[in-house]
MARZA-874190 format. One record per residue (C-alpha): residue number from 1; residue in three letters; y, x, z. Coordinates in steps of 0.05 Angstrom, whole numbers, plus 5000, padded with zeros to 4 digits. Each point is the difference from the previous one (the first is absolute). Layout:
resi->NUM resn->ALA north->Y east->X up->Z
...
END
This chain:
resi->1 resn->UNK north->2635 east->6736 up->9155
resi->2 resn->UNK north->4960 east->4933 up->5015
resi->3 resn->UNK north->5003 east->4942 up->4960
resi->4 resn->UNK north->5031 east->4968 up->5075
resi->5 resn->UNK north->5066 east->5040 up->4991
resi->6 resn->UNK north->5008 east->4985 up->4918
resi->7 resn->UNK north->5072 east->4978 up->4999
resi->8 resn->UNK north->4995 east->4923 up->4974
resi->9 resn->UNK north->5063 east->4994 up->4954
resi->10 resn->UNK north->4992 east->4932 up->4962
resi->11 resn->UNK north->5006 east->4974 up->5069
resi->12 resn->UNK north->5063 east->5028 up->5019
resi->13 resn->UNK north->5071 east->4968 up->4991
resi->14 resn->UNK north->5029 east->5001 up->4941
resi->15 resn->UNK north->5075 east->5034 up->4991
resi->16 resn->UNK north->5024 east->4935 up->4957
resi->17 resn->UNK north->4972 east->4936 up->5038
resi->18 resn->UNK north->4993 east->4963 up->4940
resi->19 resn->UNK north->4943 east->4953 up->4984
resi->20 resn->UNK north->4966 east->5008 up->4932
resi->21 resn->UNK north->4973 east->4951 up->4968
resi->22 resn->UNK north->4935 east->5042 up->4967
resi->23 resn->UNK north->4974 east->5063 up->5012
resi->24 resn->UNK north->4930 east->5026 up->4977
resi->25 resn->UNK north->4964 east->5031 up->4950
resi->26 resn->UNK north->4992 east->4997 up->4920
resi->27 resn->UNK north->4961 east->5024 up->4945
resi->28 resn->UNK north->4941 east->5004 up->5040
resi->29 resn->UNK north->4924 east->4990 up->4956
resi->30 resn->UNK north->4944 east->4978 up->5036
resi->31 resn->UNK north->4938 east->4951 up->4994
resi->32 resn->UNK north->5006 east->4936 up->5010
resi->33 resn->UNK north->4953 east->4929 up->4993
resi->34 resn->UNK north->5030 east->4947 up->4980
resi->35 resn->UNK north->4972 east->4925 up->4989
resi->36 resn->UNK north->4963 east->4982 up->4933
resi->37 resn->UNK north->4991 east->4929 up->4990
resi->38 resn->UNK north->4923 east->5019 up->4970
resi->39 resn->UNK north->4974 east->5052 up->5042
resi->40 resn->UNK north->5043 east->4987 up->5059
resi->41 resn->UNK north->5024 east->5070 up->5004
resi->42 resn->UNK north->5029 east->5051 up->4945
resi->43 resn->UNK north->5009 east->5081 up->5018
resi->44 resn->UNK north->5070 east->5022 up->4966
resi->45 resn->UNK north->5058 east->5057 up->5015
resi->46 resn->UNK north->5054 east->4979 up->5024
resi->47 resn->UNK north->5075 east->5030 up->4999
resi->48 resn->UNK north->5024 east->4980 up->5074
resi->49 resn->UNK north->5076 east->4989 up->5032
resi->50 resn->UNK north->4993 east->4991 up->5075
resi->51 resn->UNK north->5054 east->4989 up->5039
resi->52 resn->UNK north->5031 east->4972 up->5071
resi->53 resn->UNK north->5058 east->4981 up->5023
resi->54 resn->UNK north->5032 east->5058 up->5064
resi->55 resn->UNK north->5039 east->4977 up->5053
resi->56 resn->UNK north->5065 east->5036 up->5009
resi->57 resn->UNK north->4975 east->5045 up->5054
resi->58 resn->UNK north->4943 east->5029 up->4979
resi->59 resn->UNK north->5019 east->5054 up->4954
resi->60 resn->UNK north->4934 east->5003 up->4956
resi->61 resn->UNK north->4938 east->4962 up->4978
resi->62 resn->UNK north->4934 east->5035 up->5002
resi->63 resn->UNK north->4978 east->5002 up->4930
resi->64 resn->UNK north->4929 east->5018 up->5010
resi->65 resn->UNK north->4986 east->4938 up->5044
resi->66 resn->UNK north->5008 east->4962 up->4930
resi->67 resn->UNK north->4934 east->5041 up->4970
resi->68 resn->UNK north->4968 east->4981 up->5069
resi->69 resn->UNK north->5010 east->4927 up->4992
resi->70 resn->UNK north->4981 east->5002 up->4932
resi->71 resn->UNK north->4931 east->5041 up->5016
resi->72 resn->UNK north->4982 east->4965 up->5063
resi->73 resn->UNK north->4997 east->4927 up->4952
resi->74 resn->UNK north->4960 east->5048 up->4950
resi->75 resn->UNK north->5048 east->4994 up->4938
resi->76 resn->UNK north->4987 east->4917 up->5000
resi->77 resn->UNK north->5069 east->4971 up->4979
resi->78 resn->UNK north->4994 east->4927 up->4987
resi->79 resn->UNK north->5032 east->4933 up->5030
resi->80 resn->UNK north->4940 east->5001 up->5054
resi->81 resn->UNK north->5020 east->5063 up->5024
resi->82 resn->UNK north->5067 east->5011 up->4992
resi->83 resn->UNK north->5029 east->4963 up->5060
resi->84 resn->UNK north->4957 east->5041 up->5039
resi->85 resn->UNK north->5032 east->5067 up->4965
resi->86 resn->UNK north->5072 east->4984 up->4999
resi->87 resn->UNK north->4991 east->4987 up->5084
resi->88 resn->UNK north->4965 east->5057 up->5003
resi->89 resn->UNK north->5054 east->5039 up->4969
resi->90 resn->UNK north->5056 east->4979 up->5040
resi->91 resn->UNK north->4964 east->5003 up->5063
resi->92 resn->UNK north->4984 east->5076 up->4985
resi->93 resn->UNK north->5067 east->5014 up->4970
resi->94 resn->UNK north->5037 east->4955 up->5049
resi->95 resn->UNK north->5038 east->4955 up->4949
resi->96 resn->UNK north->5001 east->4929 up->5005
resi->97 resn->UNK north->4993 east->4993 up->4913
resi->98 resn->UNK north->4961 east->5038 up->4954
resi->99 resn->UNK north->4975 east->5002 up->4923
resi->100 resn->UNK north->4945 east->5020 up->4959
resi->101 resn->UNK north->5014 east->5002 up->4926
resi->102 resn->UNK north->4940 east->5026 up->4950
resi->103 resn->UNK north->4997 east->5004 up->4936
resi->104 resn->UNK north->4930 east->5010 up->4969
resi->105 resn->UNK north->4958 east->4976 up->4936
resi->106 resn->UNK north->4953 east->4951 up->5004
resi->107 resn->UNK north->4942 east->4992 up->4951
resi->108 resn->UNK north->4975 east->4948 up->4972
resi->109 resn->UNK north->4937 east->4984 up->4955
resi->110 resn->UNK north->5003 east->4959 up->4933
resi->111 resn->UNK north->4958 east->4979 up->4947
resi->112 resn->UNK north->5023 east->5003 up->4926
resi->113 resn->UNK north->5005 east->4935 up->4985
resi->114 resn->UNK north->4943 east->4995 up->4945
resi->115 resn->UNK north->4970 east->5064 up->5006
resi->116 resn->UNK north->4992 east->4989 up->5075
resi->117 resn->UNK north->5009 east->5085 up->5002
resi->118 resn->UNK north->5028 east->5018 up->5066
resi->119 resn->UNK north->5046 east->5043 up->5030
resi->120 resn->UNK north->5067 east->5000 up->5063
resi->121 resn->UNK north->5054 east->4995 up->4985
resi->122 resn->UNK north->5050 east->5033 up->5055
resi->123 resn->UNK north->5054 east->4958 up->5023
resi->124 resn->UNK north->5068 east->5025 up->5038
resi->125 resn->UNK north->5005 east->4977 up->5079
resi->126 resn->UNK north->5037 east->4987 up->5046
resi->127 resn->UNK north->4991 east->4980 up->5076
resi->128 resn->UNK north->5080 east->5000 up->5046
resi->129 resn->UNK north->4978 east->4979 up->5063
resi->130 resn->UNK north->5052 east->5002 up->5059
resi->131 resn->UNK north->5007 east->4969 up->5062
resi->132 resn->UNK north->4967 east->5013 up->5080
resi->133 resn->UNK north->4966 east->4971 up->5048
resi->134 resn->UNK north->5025 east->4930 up->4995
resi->135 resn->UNK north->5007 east->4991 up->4922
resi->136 resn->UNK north->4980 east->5029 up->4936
resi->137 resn->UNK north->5038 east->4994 up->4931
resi->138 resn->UNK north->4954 east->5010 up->4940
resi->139 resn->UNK north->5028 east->5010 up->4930
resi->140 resn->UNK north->4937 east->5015 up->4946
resi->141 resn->UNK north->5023 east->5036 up->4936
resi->142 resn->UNK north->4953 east->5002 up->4936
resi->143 resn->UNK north->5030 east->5027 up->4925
resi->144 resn->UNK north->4945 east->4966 up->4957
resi->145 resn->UNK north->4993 east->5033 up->4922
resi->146 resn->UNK north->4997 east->4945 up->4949
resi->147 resn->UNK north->5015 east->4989 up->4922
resi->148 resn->UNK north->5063 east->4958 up->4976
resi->149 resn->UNK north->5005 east->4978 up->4930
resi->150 resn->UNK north->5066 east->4982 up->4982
resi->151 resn->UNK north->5019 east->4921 up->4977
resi->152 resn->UNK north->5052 east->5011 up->4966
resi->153 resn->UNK north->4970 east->5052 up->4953
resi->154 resn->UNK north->4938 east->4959 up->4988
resi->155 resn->UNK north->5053 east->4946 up->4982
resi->156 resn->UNK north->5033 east->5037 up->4946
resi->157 resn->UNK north->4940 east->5038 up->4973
resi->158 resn->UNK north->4955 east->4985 up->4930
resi->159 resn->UNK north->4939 east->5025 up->5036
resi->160 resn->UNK north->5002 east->5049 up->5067
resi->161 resn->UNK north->5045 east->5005 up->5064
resi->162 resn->UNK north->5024 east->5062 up->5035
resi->163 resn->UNK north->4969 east->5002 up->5074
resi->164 resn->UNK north->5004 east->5045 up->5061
resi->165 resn->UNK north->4972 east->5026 up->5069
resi->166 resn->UNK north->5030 east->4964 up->5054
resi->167 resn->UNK north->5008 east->5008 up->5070
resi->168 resn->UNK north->5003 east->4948 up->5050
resi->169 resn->UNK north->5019 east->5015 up->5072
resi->170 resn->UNK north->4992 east->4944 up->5045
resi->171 resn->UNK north->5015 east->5010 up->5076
resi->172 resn->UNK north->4976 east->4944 up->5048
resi->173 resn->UNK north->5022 east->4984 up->5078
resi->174 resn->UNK north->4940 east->4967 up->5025
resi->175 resn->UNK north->4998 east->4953 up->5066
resi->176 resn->UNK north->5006 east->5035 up->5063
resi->177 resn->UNK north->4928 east->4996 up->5036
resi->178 resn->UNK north->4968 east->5043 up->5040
resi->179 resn->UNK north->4933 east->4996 up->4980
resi->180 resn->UNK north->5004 east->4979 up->4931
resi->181 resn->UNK north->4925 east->4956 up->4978
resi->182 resn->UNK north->4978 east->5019 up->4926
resi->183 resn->UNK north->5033 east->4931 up->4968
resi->184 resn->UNK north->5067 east->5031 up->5026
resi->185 resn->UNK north->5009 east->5065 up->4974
resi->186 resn->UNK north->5032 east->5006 up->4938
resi->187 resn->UNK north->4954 east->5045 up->4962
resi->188 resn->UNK north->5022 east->5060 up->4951
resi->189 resn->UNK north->4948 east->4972 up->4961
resi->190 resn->UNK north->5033 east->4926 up->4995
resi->191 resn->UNK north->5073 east->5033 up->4980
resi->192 resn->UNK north->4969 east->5047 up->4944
resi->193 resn->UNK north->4959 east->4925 up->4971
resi->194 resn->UNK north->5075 east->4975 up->5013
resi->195 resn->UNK north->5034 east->5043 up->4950
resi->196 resn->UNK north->4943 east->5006 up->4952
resi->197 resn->UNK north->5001 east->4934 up->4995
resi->198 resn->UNK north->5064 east->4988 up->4983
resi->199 resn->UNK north->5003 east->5060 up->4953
resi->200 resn->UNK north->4989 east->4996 up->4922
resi->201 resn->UNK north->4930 east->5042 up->5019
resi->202 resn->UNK north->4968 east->5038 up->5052
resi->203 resn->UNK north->4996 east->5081 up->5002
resi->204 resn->UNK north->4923 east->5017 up->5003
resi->205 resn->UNK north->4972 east->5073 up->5012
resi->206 resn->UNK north->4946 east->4994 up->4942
resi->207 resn->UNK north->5001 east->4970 up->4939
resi->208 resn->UNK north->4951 east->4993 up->4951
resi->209 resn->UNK north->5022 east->4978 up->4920
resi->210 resn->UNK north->4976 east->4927 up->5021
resi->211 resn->UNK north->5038 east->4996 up->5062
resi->212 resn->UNK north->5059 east->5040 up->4960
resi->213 resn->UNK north->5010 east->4944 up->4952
resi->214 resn->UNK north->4990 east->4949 up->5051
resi->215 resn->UNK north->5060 east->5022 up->5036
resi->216 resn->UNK north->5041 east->5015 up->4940
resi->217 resn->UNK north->4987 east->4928 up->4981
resi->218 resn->UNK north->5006 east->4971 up->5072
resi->219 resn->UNK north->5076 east->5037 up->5017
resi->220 resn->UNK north->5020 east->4965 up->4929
resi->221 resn->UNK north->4986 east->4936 up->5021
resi->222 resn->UNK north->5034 east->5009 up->5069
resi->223 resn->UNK north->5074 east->5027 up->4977
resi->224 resn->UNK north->5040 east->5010 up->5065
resi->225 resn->UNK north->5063 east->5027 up->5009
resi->226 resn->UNK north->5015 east->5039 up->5066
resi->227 resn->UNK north->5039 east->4943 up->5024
resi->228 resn->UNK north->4941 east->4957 up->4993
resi->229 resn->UNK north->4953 east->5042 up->5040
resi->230 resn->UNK north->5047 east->5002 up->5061
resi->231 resn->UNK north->5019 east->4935 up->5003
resi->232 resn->UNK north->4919 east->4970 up->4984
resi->233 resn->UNK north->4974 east->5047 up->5060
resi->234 resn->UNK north->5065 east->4979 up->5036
resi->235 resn->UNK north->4975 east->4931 up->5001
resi->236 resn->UNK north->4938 east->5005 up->5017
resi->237 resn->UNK north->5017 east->5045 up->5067
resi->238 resn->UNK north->5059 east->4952 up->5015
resi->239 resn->UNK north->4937 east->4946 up->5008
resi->240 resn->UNK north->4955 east->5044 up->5031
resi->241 resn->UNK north->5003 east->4982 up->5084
resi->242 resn->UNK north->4978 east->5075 up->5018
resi->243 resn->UNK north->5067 east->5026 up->4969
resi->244 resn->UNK north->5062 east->4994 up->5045
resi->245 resn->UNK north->5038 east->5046 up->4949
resi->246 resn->UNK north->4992 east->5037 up->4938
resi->247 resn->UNK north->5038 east->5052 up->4947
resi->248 resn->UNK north->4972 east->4998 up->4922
resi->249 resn->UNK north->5017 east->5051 up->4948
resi->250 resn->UNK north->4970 east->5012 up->4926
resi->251 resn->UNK north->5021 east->5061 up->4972
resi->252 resn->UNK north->4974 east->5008 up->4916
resi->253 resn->UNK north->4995 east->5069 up->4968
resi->254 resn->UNK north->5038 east->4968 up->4933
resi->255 resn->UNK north->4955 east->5031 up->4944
resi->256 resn->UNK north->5056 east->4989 up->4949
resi->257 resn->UNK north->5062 east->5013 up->5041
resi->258 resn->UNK north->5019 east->5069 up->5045
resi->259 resn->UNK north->5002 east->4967 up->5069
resi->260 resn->UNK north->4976 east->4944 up->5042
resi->261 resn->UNK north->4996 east->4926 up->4994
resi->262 resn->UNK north->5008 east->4974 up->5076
resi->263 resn->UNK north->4999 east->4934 up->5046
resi->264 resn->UNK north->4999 east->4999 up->5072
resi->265 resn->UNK north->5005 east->4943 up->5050
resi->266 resn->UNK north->5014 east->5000 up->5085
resi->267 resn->UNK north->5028 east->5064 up->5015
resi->268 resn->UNK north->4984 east->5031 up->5040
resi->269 resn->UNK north->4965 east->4931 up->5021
resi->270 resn->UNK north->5008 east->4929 up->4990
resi->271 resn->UNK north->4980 east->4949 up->5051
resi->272 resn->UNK north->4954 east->4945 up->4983
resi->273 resn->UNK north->5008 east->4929 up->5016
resi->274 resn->UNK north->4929 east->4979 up->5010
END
């Protein structure tokens, strides 16, 4: 039988006219490059959700058009290319929306801070973009591992205070341009600086005794509770122009209590009034 006379049933019309609002494919590991604010690109492996939106008479989507799309741009997902991937998507799919969600660790490098020893540190990711010809929405996800040393037990303490690992999961809505310049990207790198900064201390990959007590010493003299780092990085996105919207969270790993200490600001996402 030639390929000619292969019976085509995505294309044929549905039983239950019904329009859906998504329909694609999940789960799905594969290469990607991503931007890195020092070396202008960073290879990772991604966890993709593609999807489309199907009109009510066509009865499937053609799910291996997705992987086509996706190789053709050779795994680049980023804000330069991603307009360019979502049209591609419905115009092979025949939708008039699609999305691209990926989840993927990032790495970056740091320096002990006396030591200067070095090492990445792997960050959690992820890039929603949705949208079609004529628009794309962008949402950038990053969950940022810092230390929290608790206030209140400093407070009450004759020497010591209990602290924990924290994480802090900021999601940003950036402004909606095409073809984004460098000074308007919101960089993962800027968000993981963001929480870090408003942390007790940062998480480093190697530590050497010098740069252990350093840090000891430094998350002592910065006590936060979770509600302080939400609302300090909440602050500081609410006054950043970039930002149109943003979620926080900080989530502690209580080192003296069975459960979680959490804060969380904007969900799913507050709107900024700059």
């Amino acid at each position: 039988m030639g390929s000619a006379e292969l019976a085509d049933m995505q294309s044929s019309e549905s039983p239950h006219p019904l329009a859906l609002d998504s329909v694609g494919i999940s789960g799905l590991r594969h290469p990607v490059v991503v931007l890195d604010r020092l070396r202008a690109k960073q290879e990772t492996v991604a966890s993709l959700t593609m999807a489309v939106d199907l009109p009510a008479s066509q009865r499937g989507a053609h799910l291996s058009r997705f992987l086509e799309v996706l190789s053709d741009a050779e795994g680049e997902l980023t804000v330069r290319t991603a307009q360019g991937l979502l049209t591609a998507i419905t115009n092979q799919l025949g939708g008039s929306r699609a999305t691209i969600d990926a989840e993927f660790p990032y790495f970056i490098e740091k320096r002990a801070p006396v030591s200067g020893a070095r090492g990445l540190l792997d960050v959690a990711c992820r890039f929603t973009f949705r949208g079609g010809a004529d628009a794309m929405d962008f949402v950038l996800t990053v969950i940022v591992p810092v230390t929290t040393l608790c206030p209140c037990s400093r407070a009450v303490s004759d020497y010591g205070a209990h602290n924990q690992r924290c994480a802090v999961t900021i999601s940003v809505r950036t402004a909606r341009t095409a073809s984004p310049t460098d000074d308007e990207i919101v960089w993962i790198e800027e968000l993981v600086d963001l929480a870090e900064r408003h942390a007790s201390a940062p998480i480093y990959p190697v530590l050497k005794r010098p740069d252990e007590r350093f840090v000891t010493m430094q998350a002592y003299d910065n006590p936060a509770f979770v509600e302080d780092v939400v609302r300090g990085v909440a602050a500081d996105l609410a006054a950043d122009h970039r930002v149109t919207e943003f979620f926080v969270e900080a989530s502690s790993d209580e080192s003296i209590h069975n459960h979680r200490a959490f804060a969380r600001v904007g969900h799913p996402l507050i709107q900024c009034s700059n």
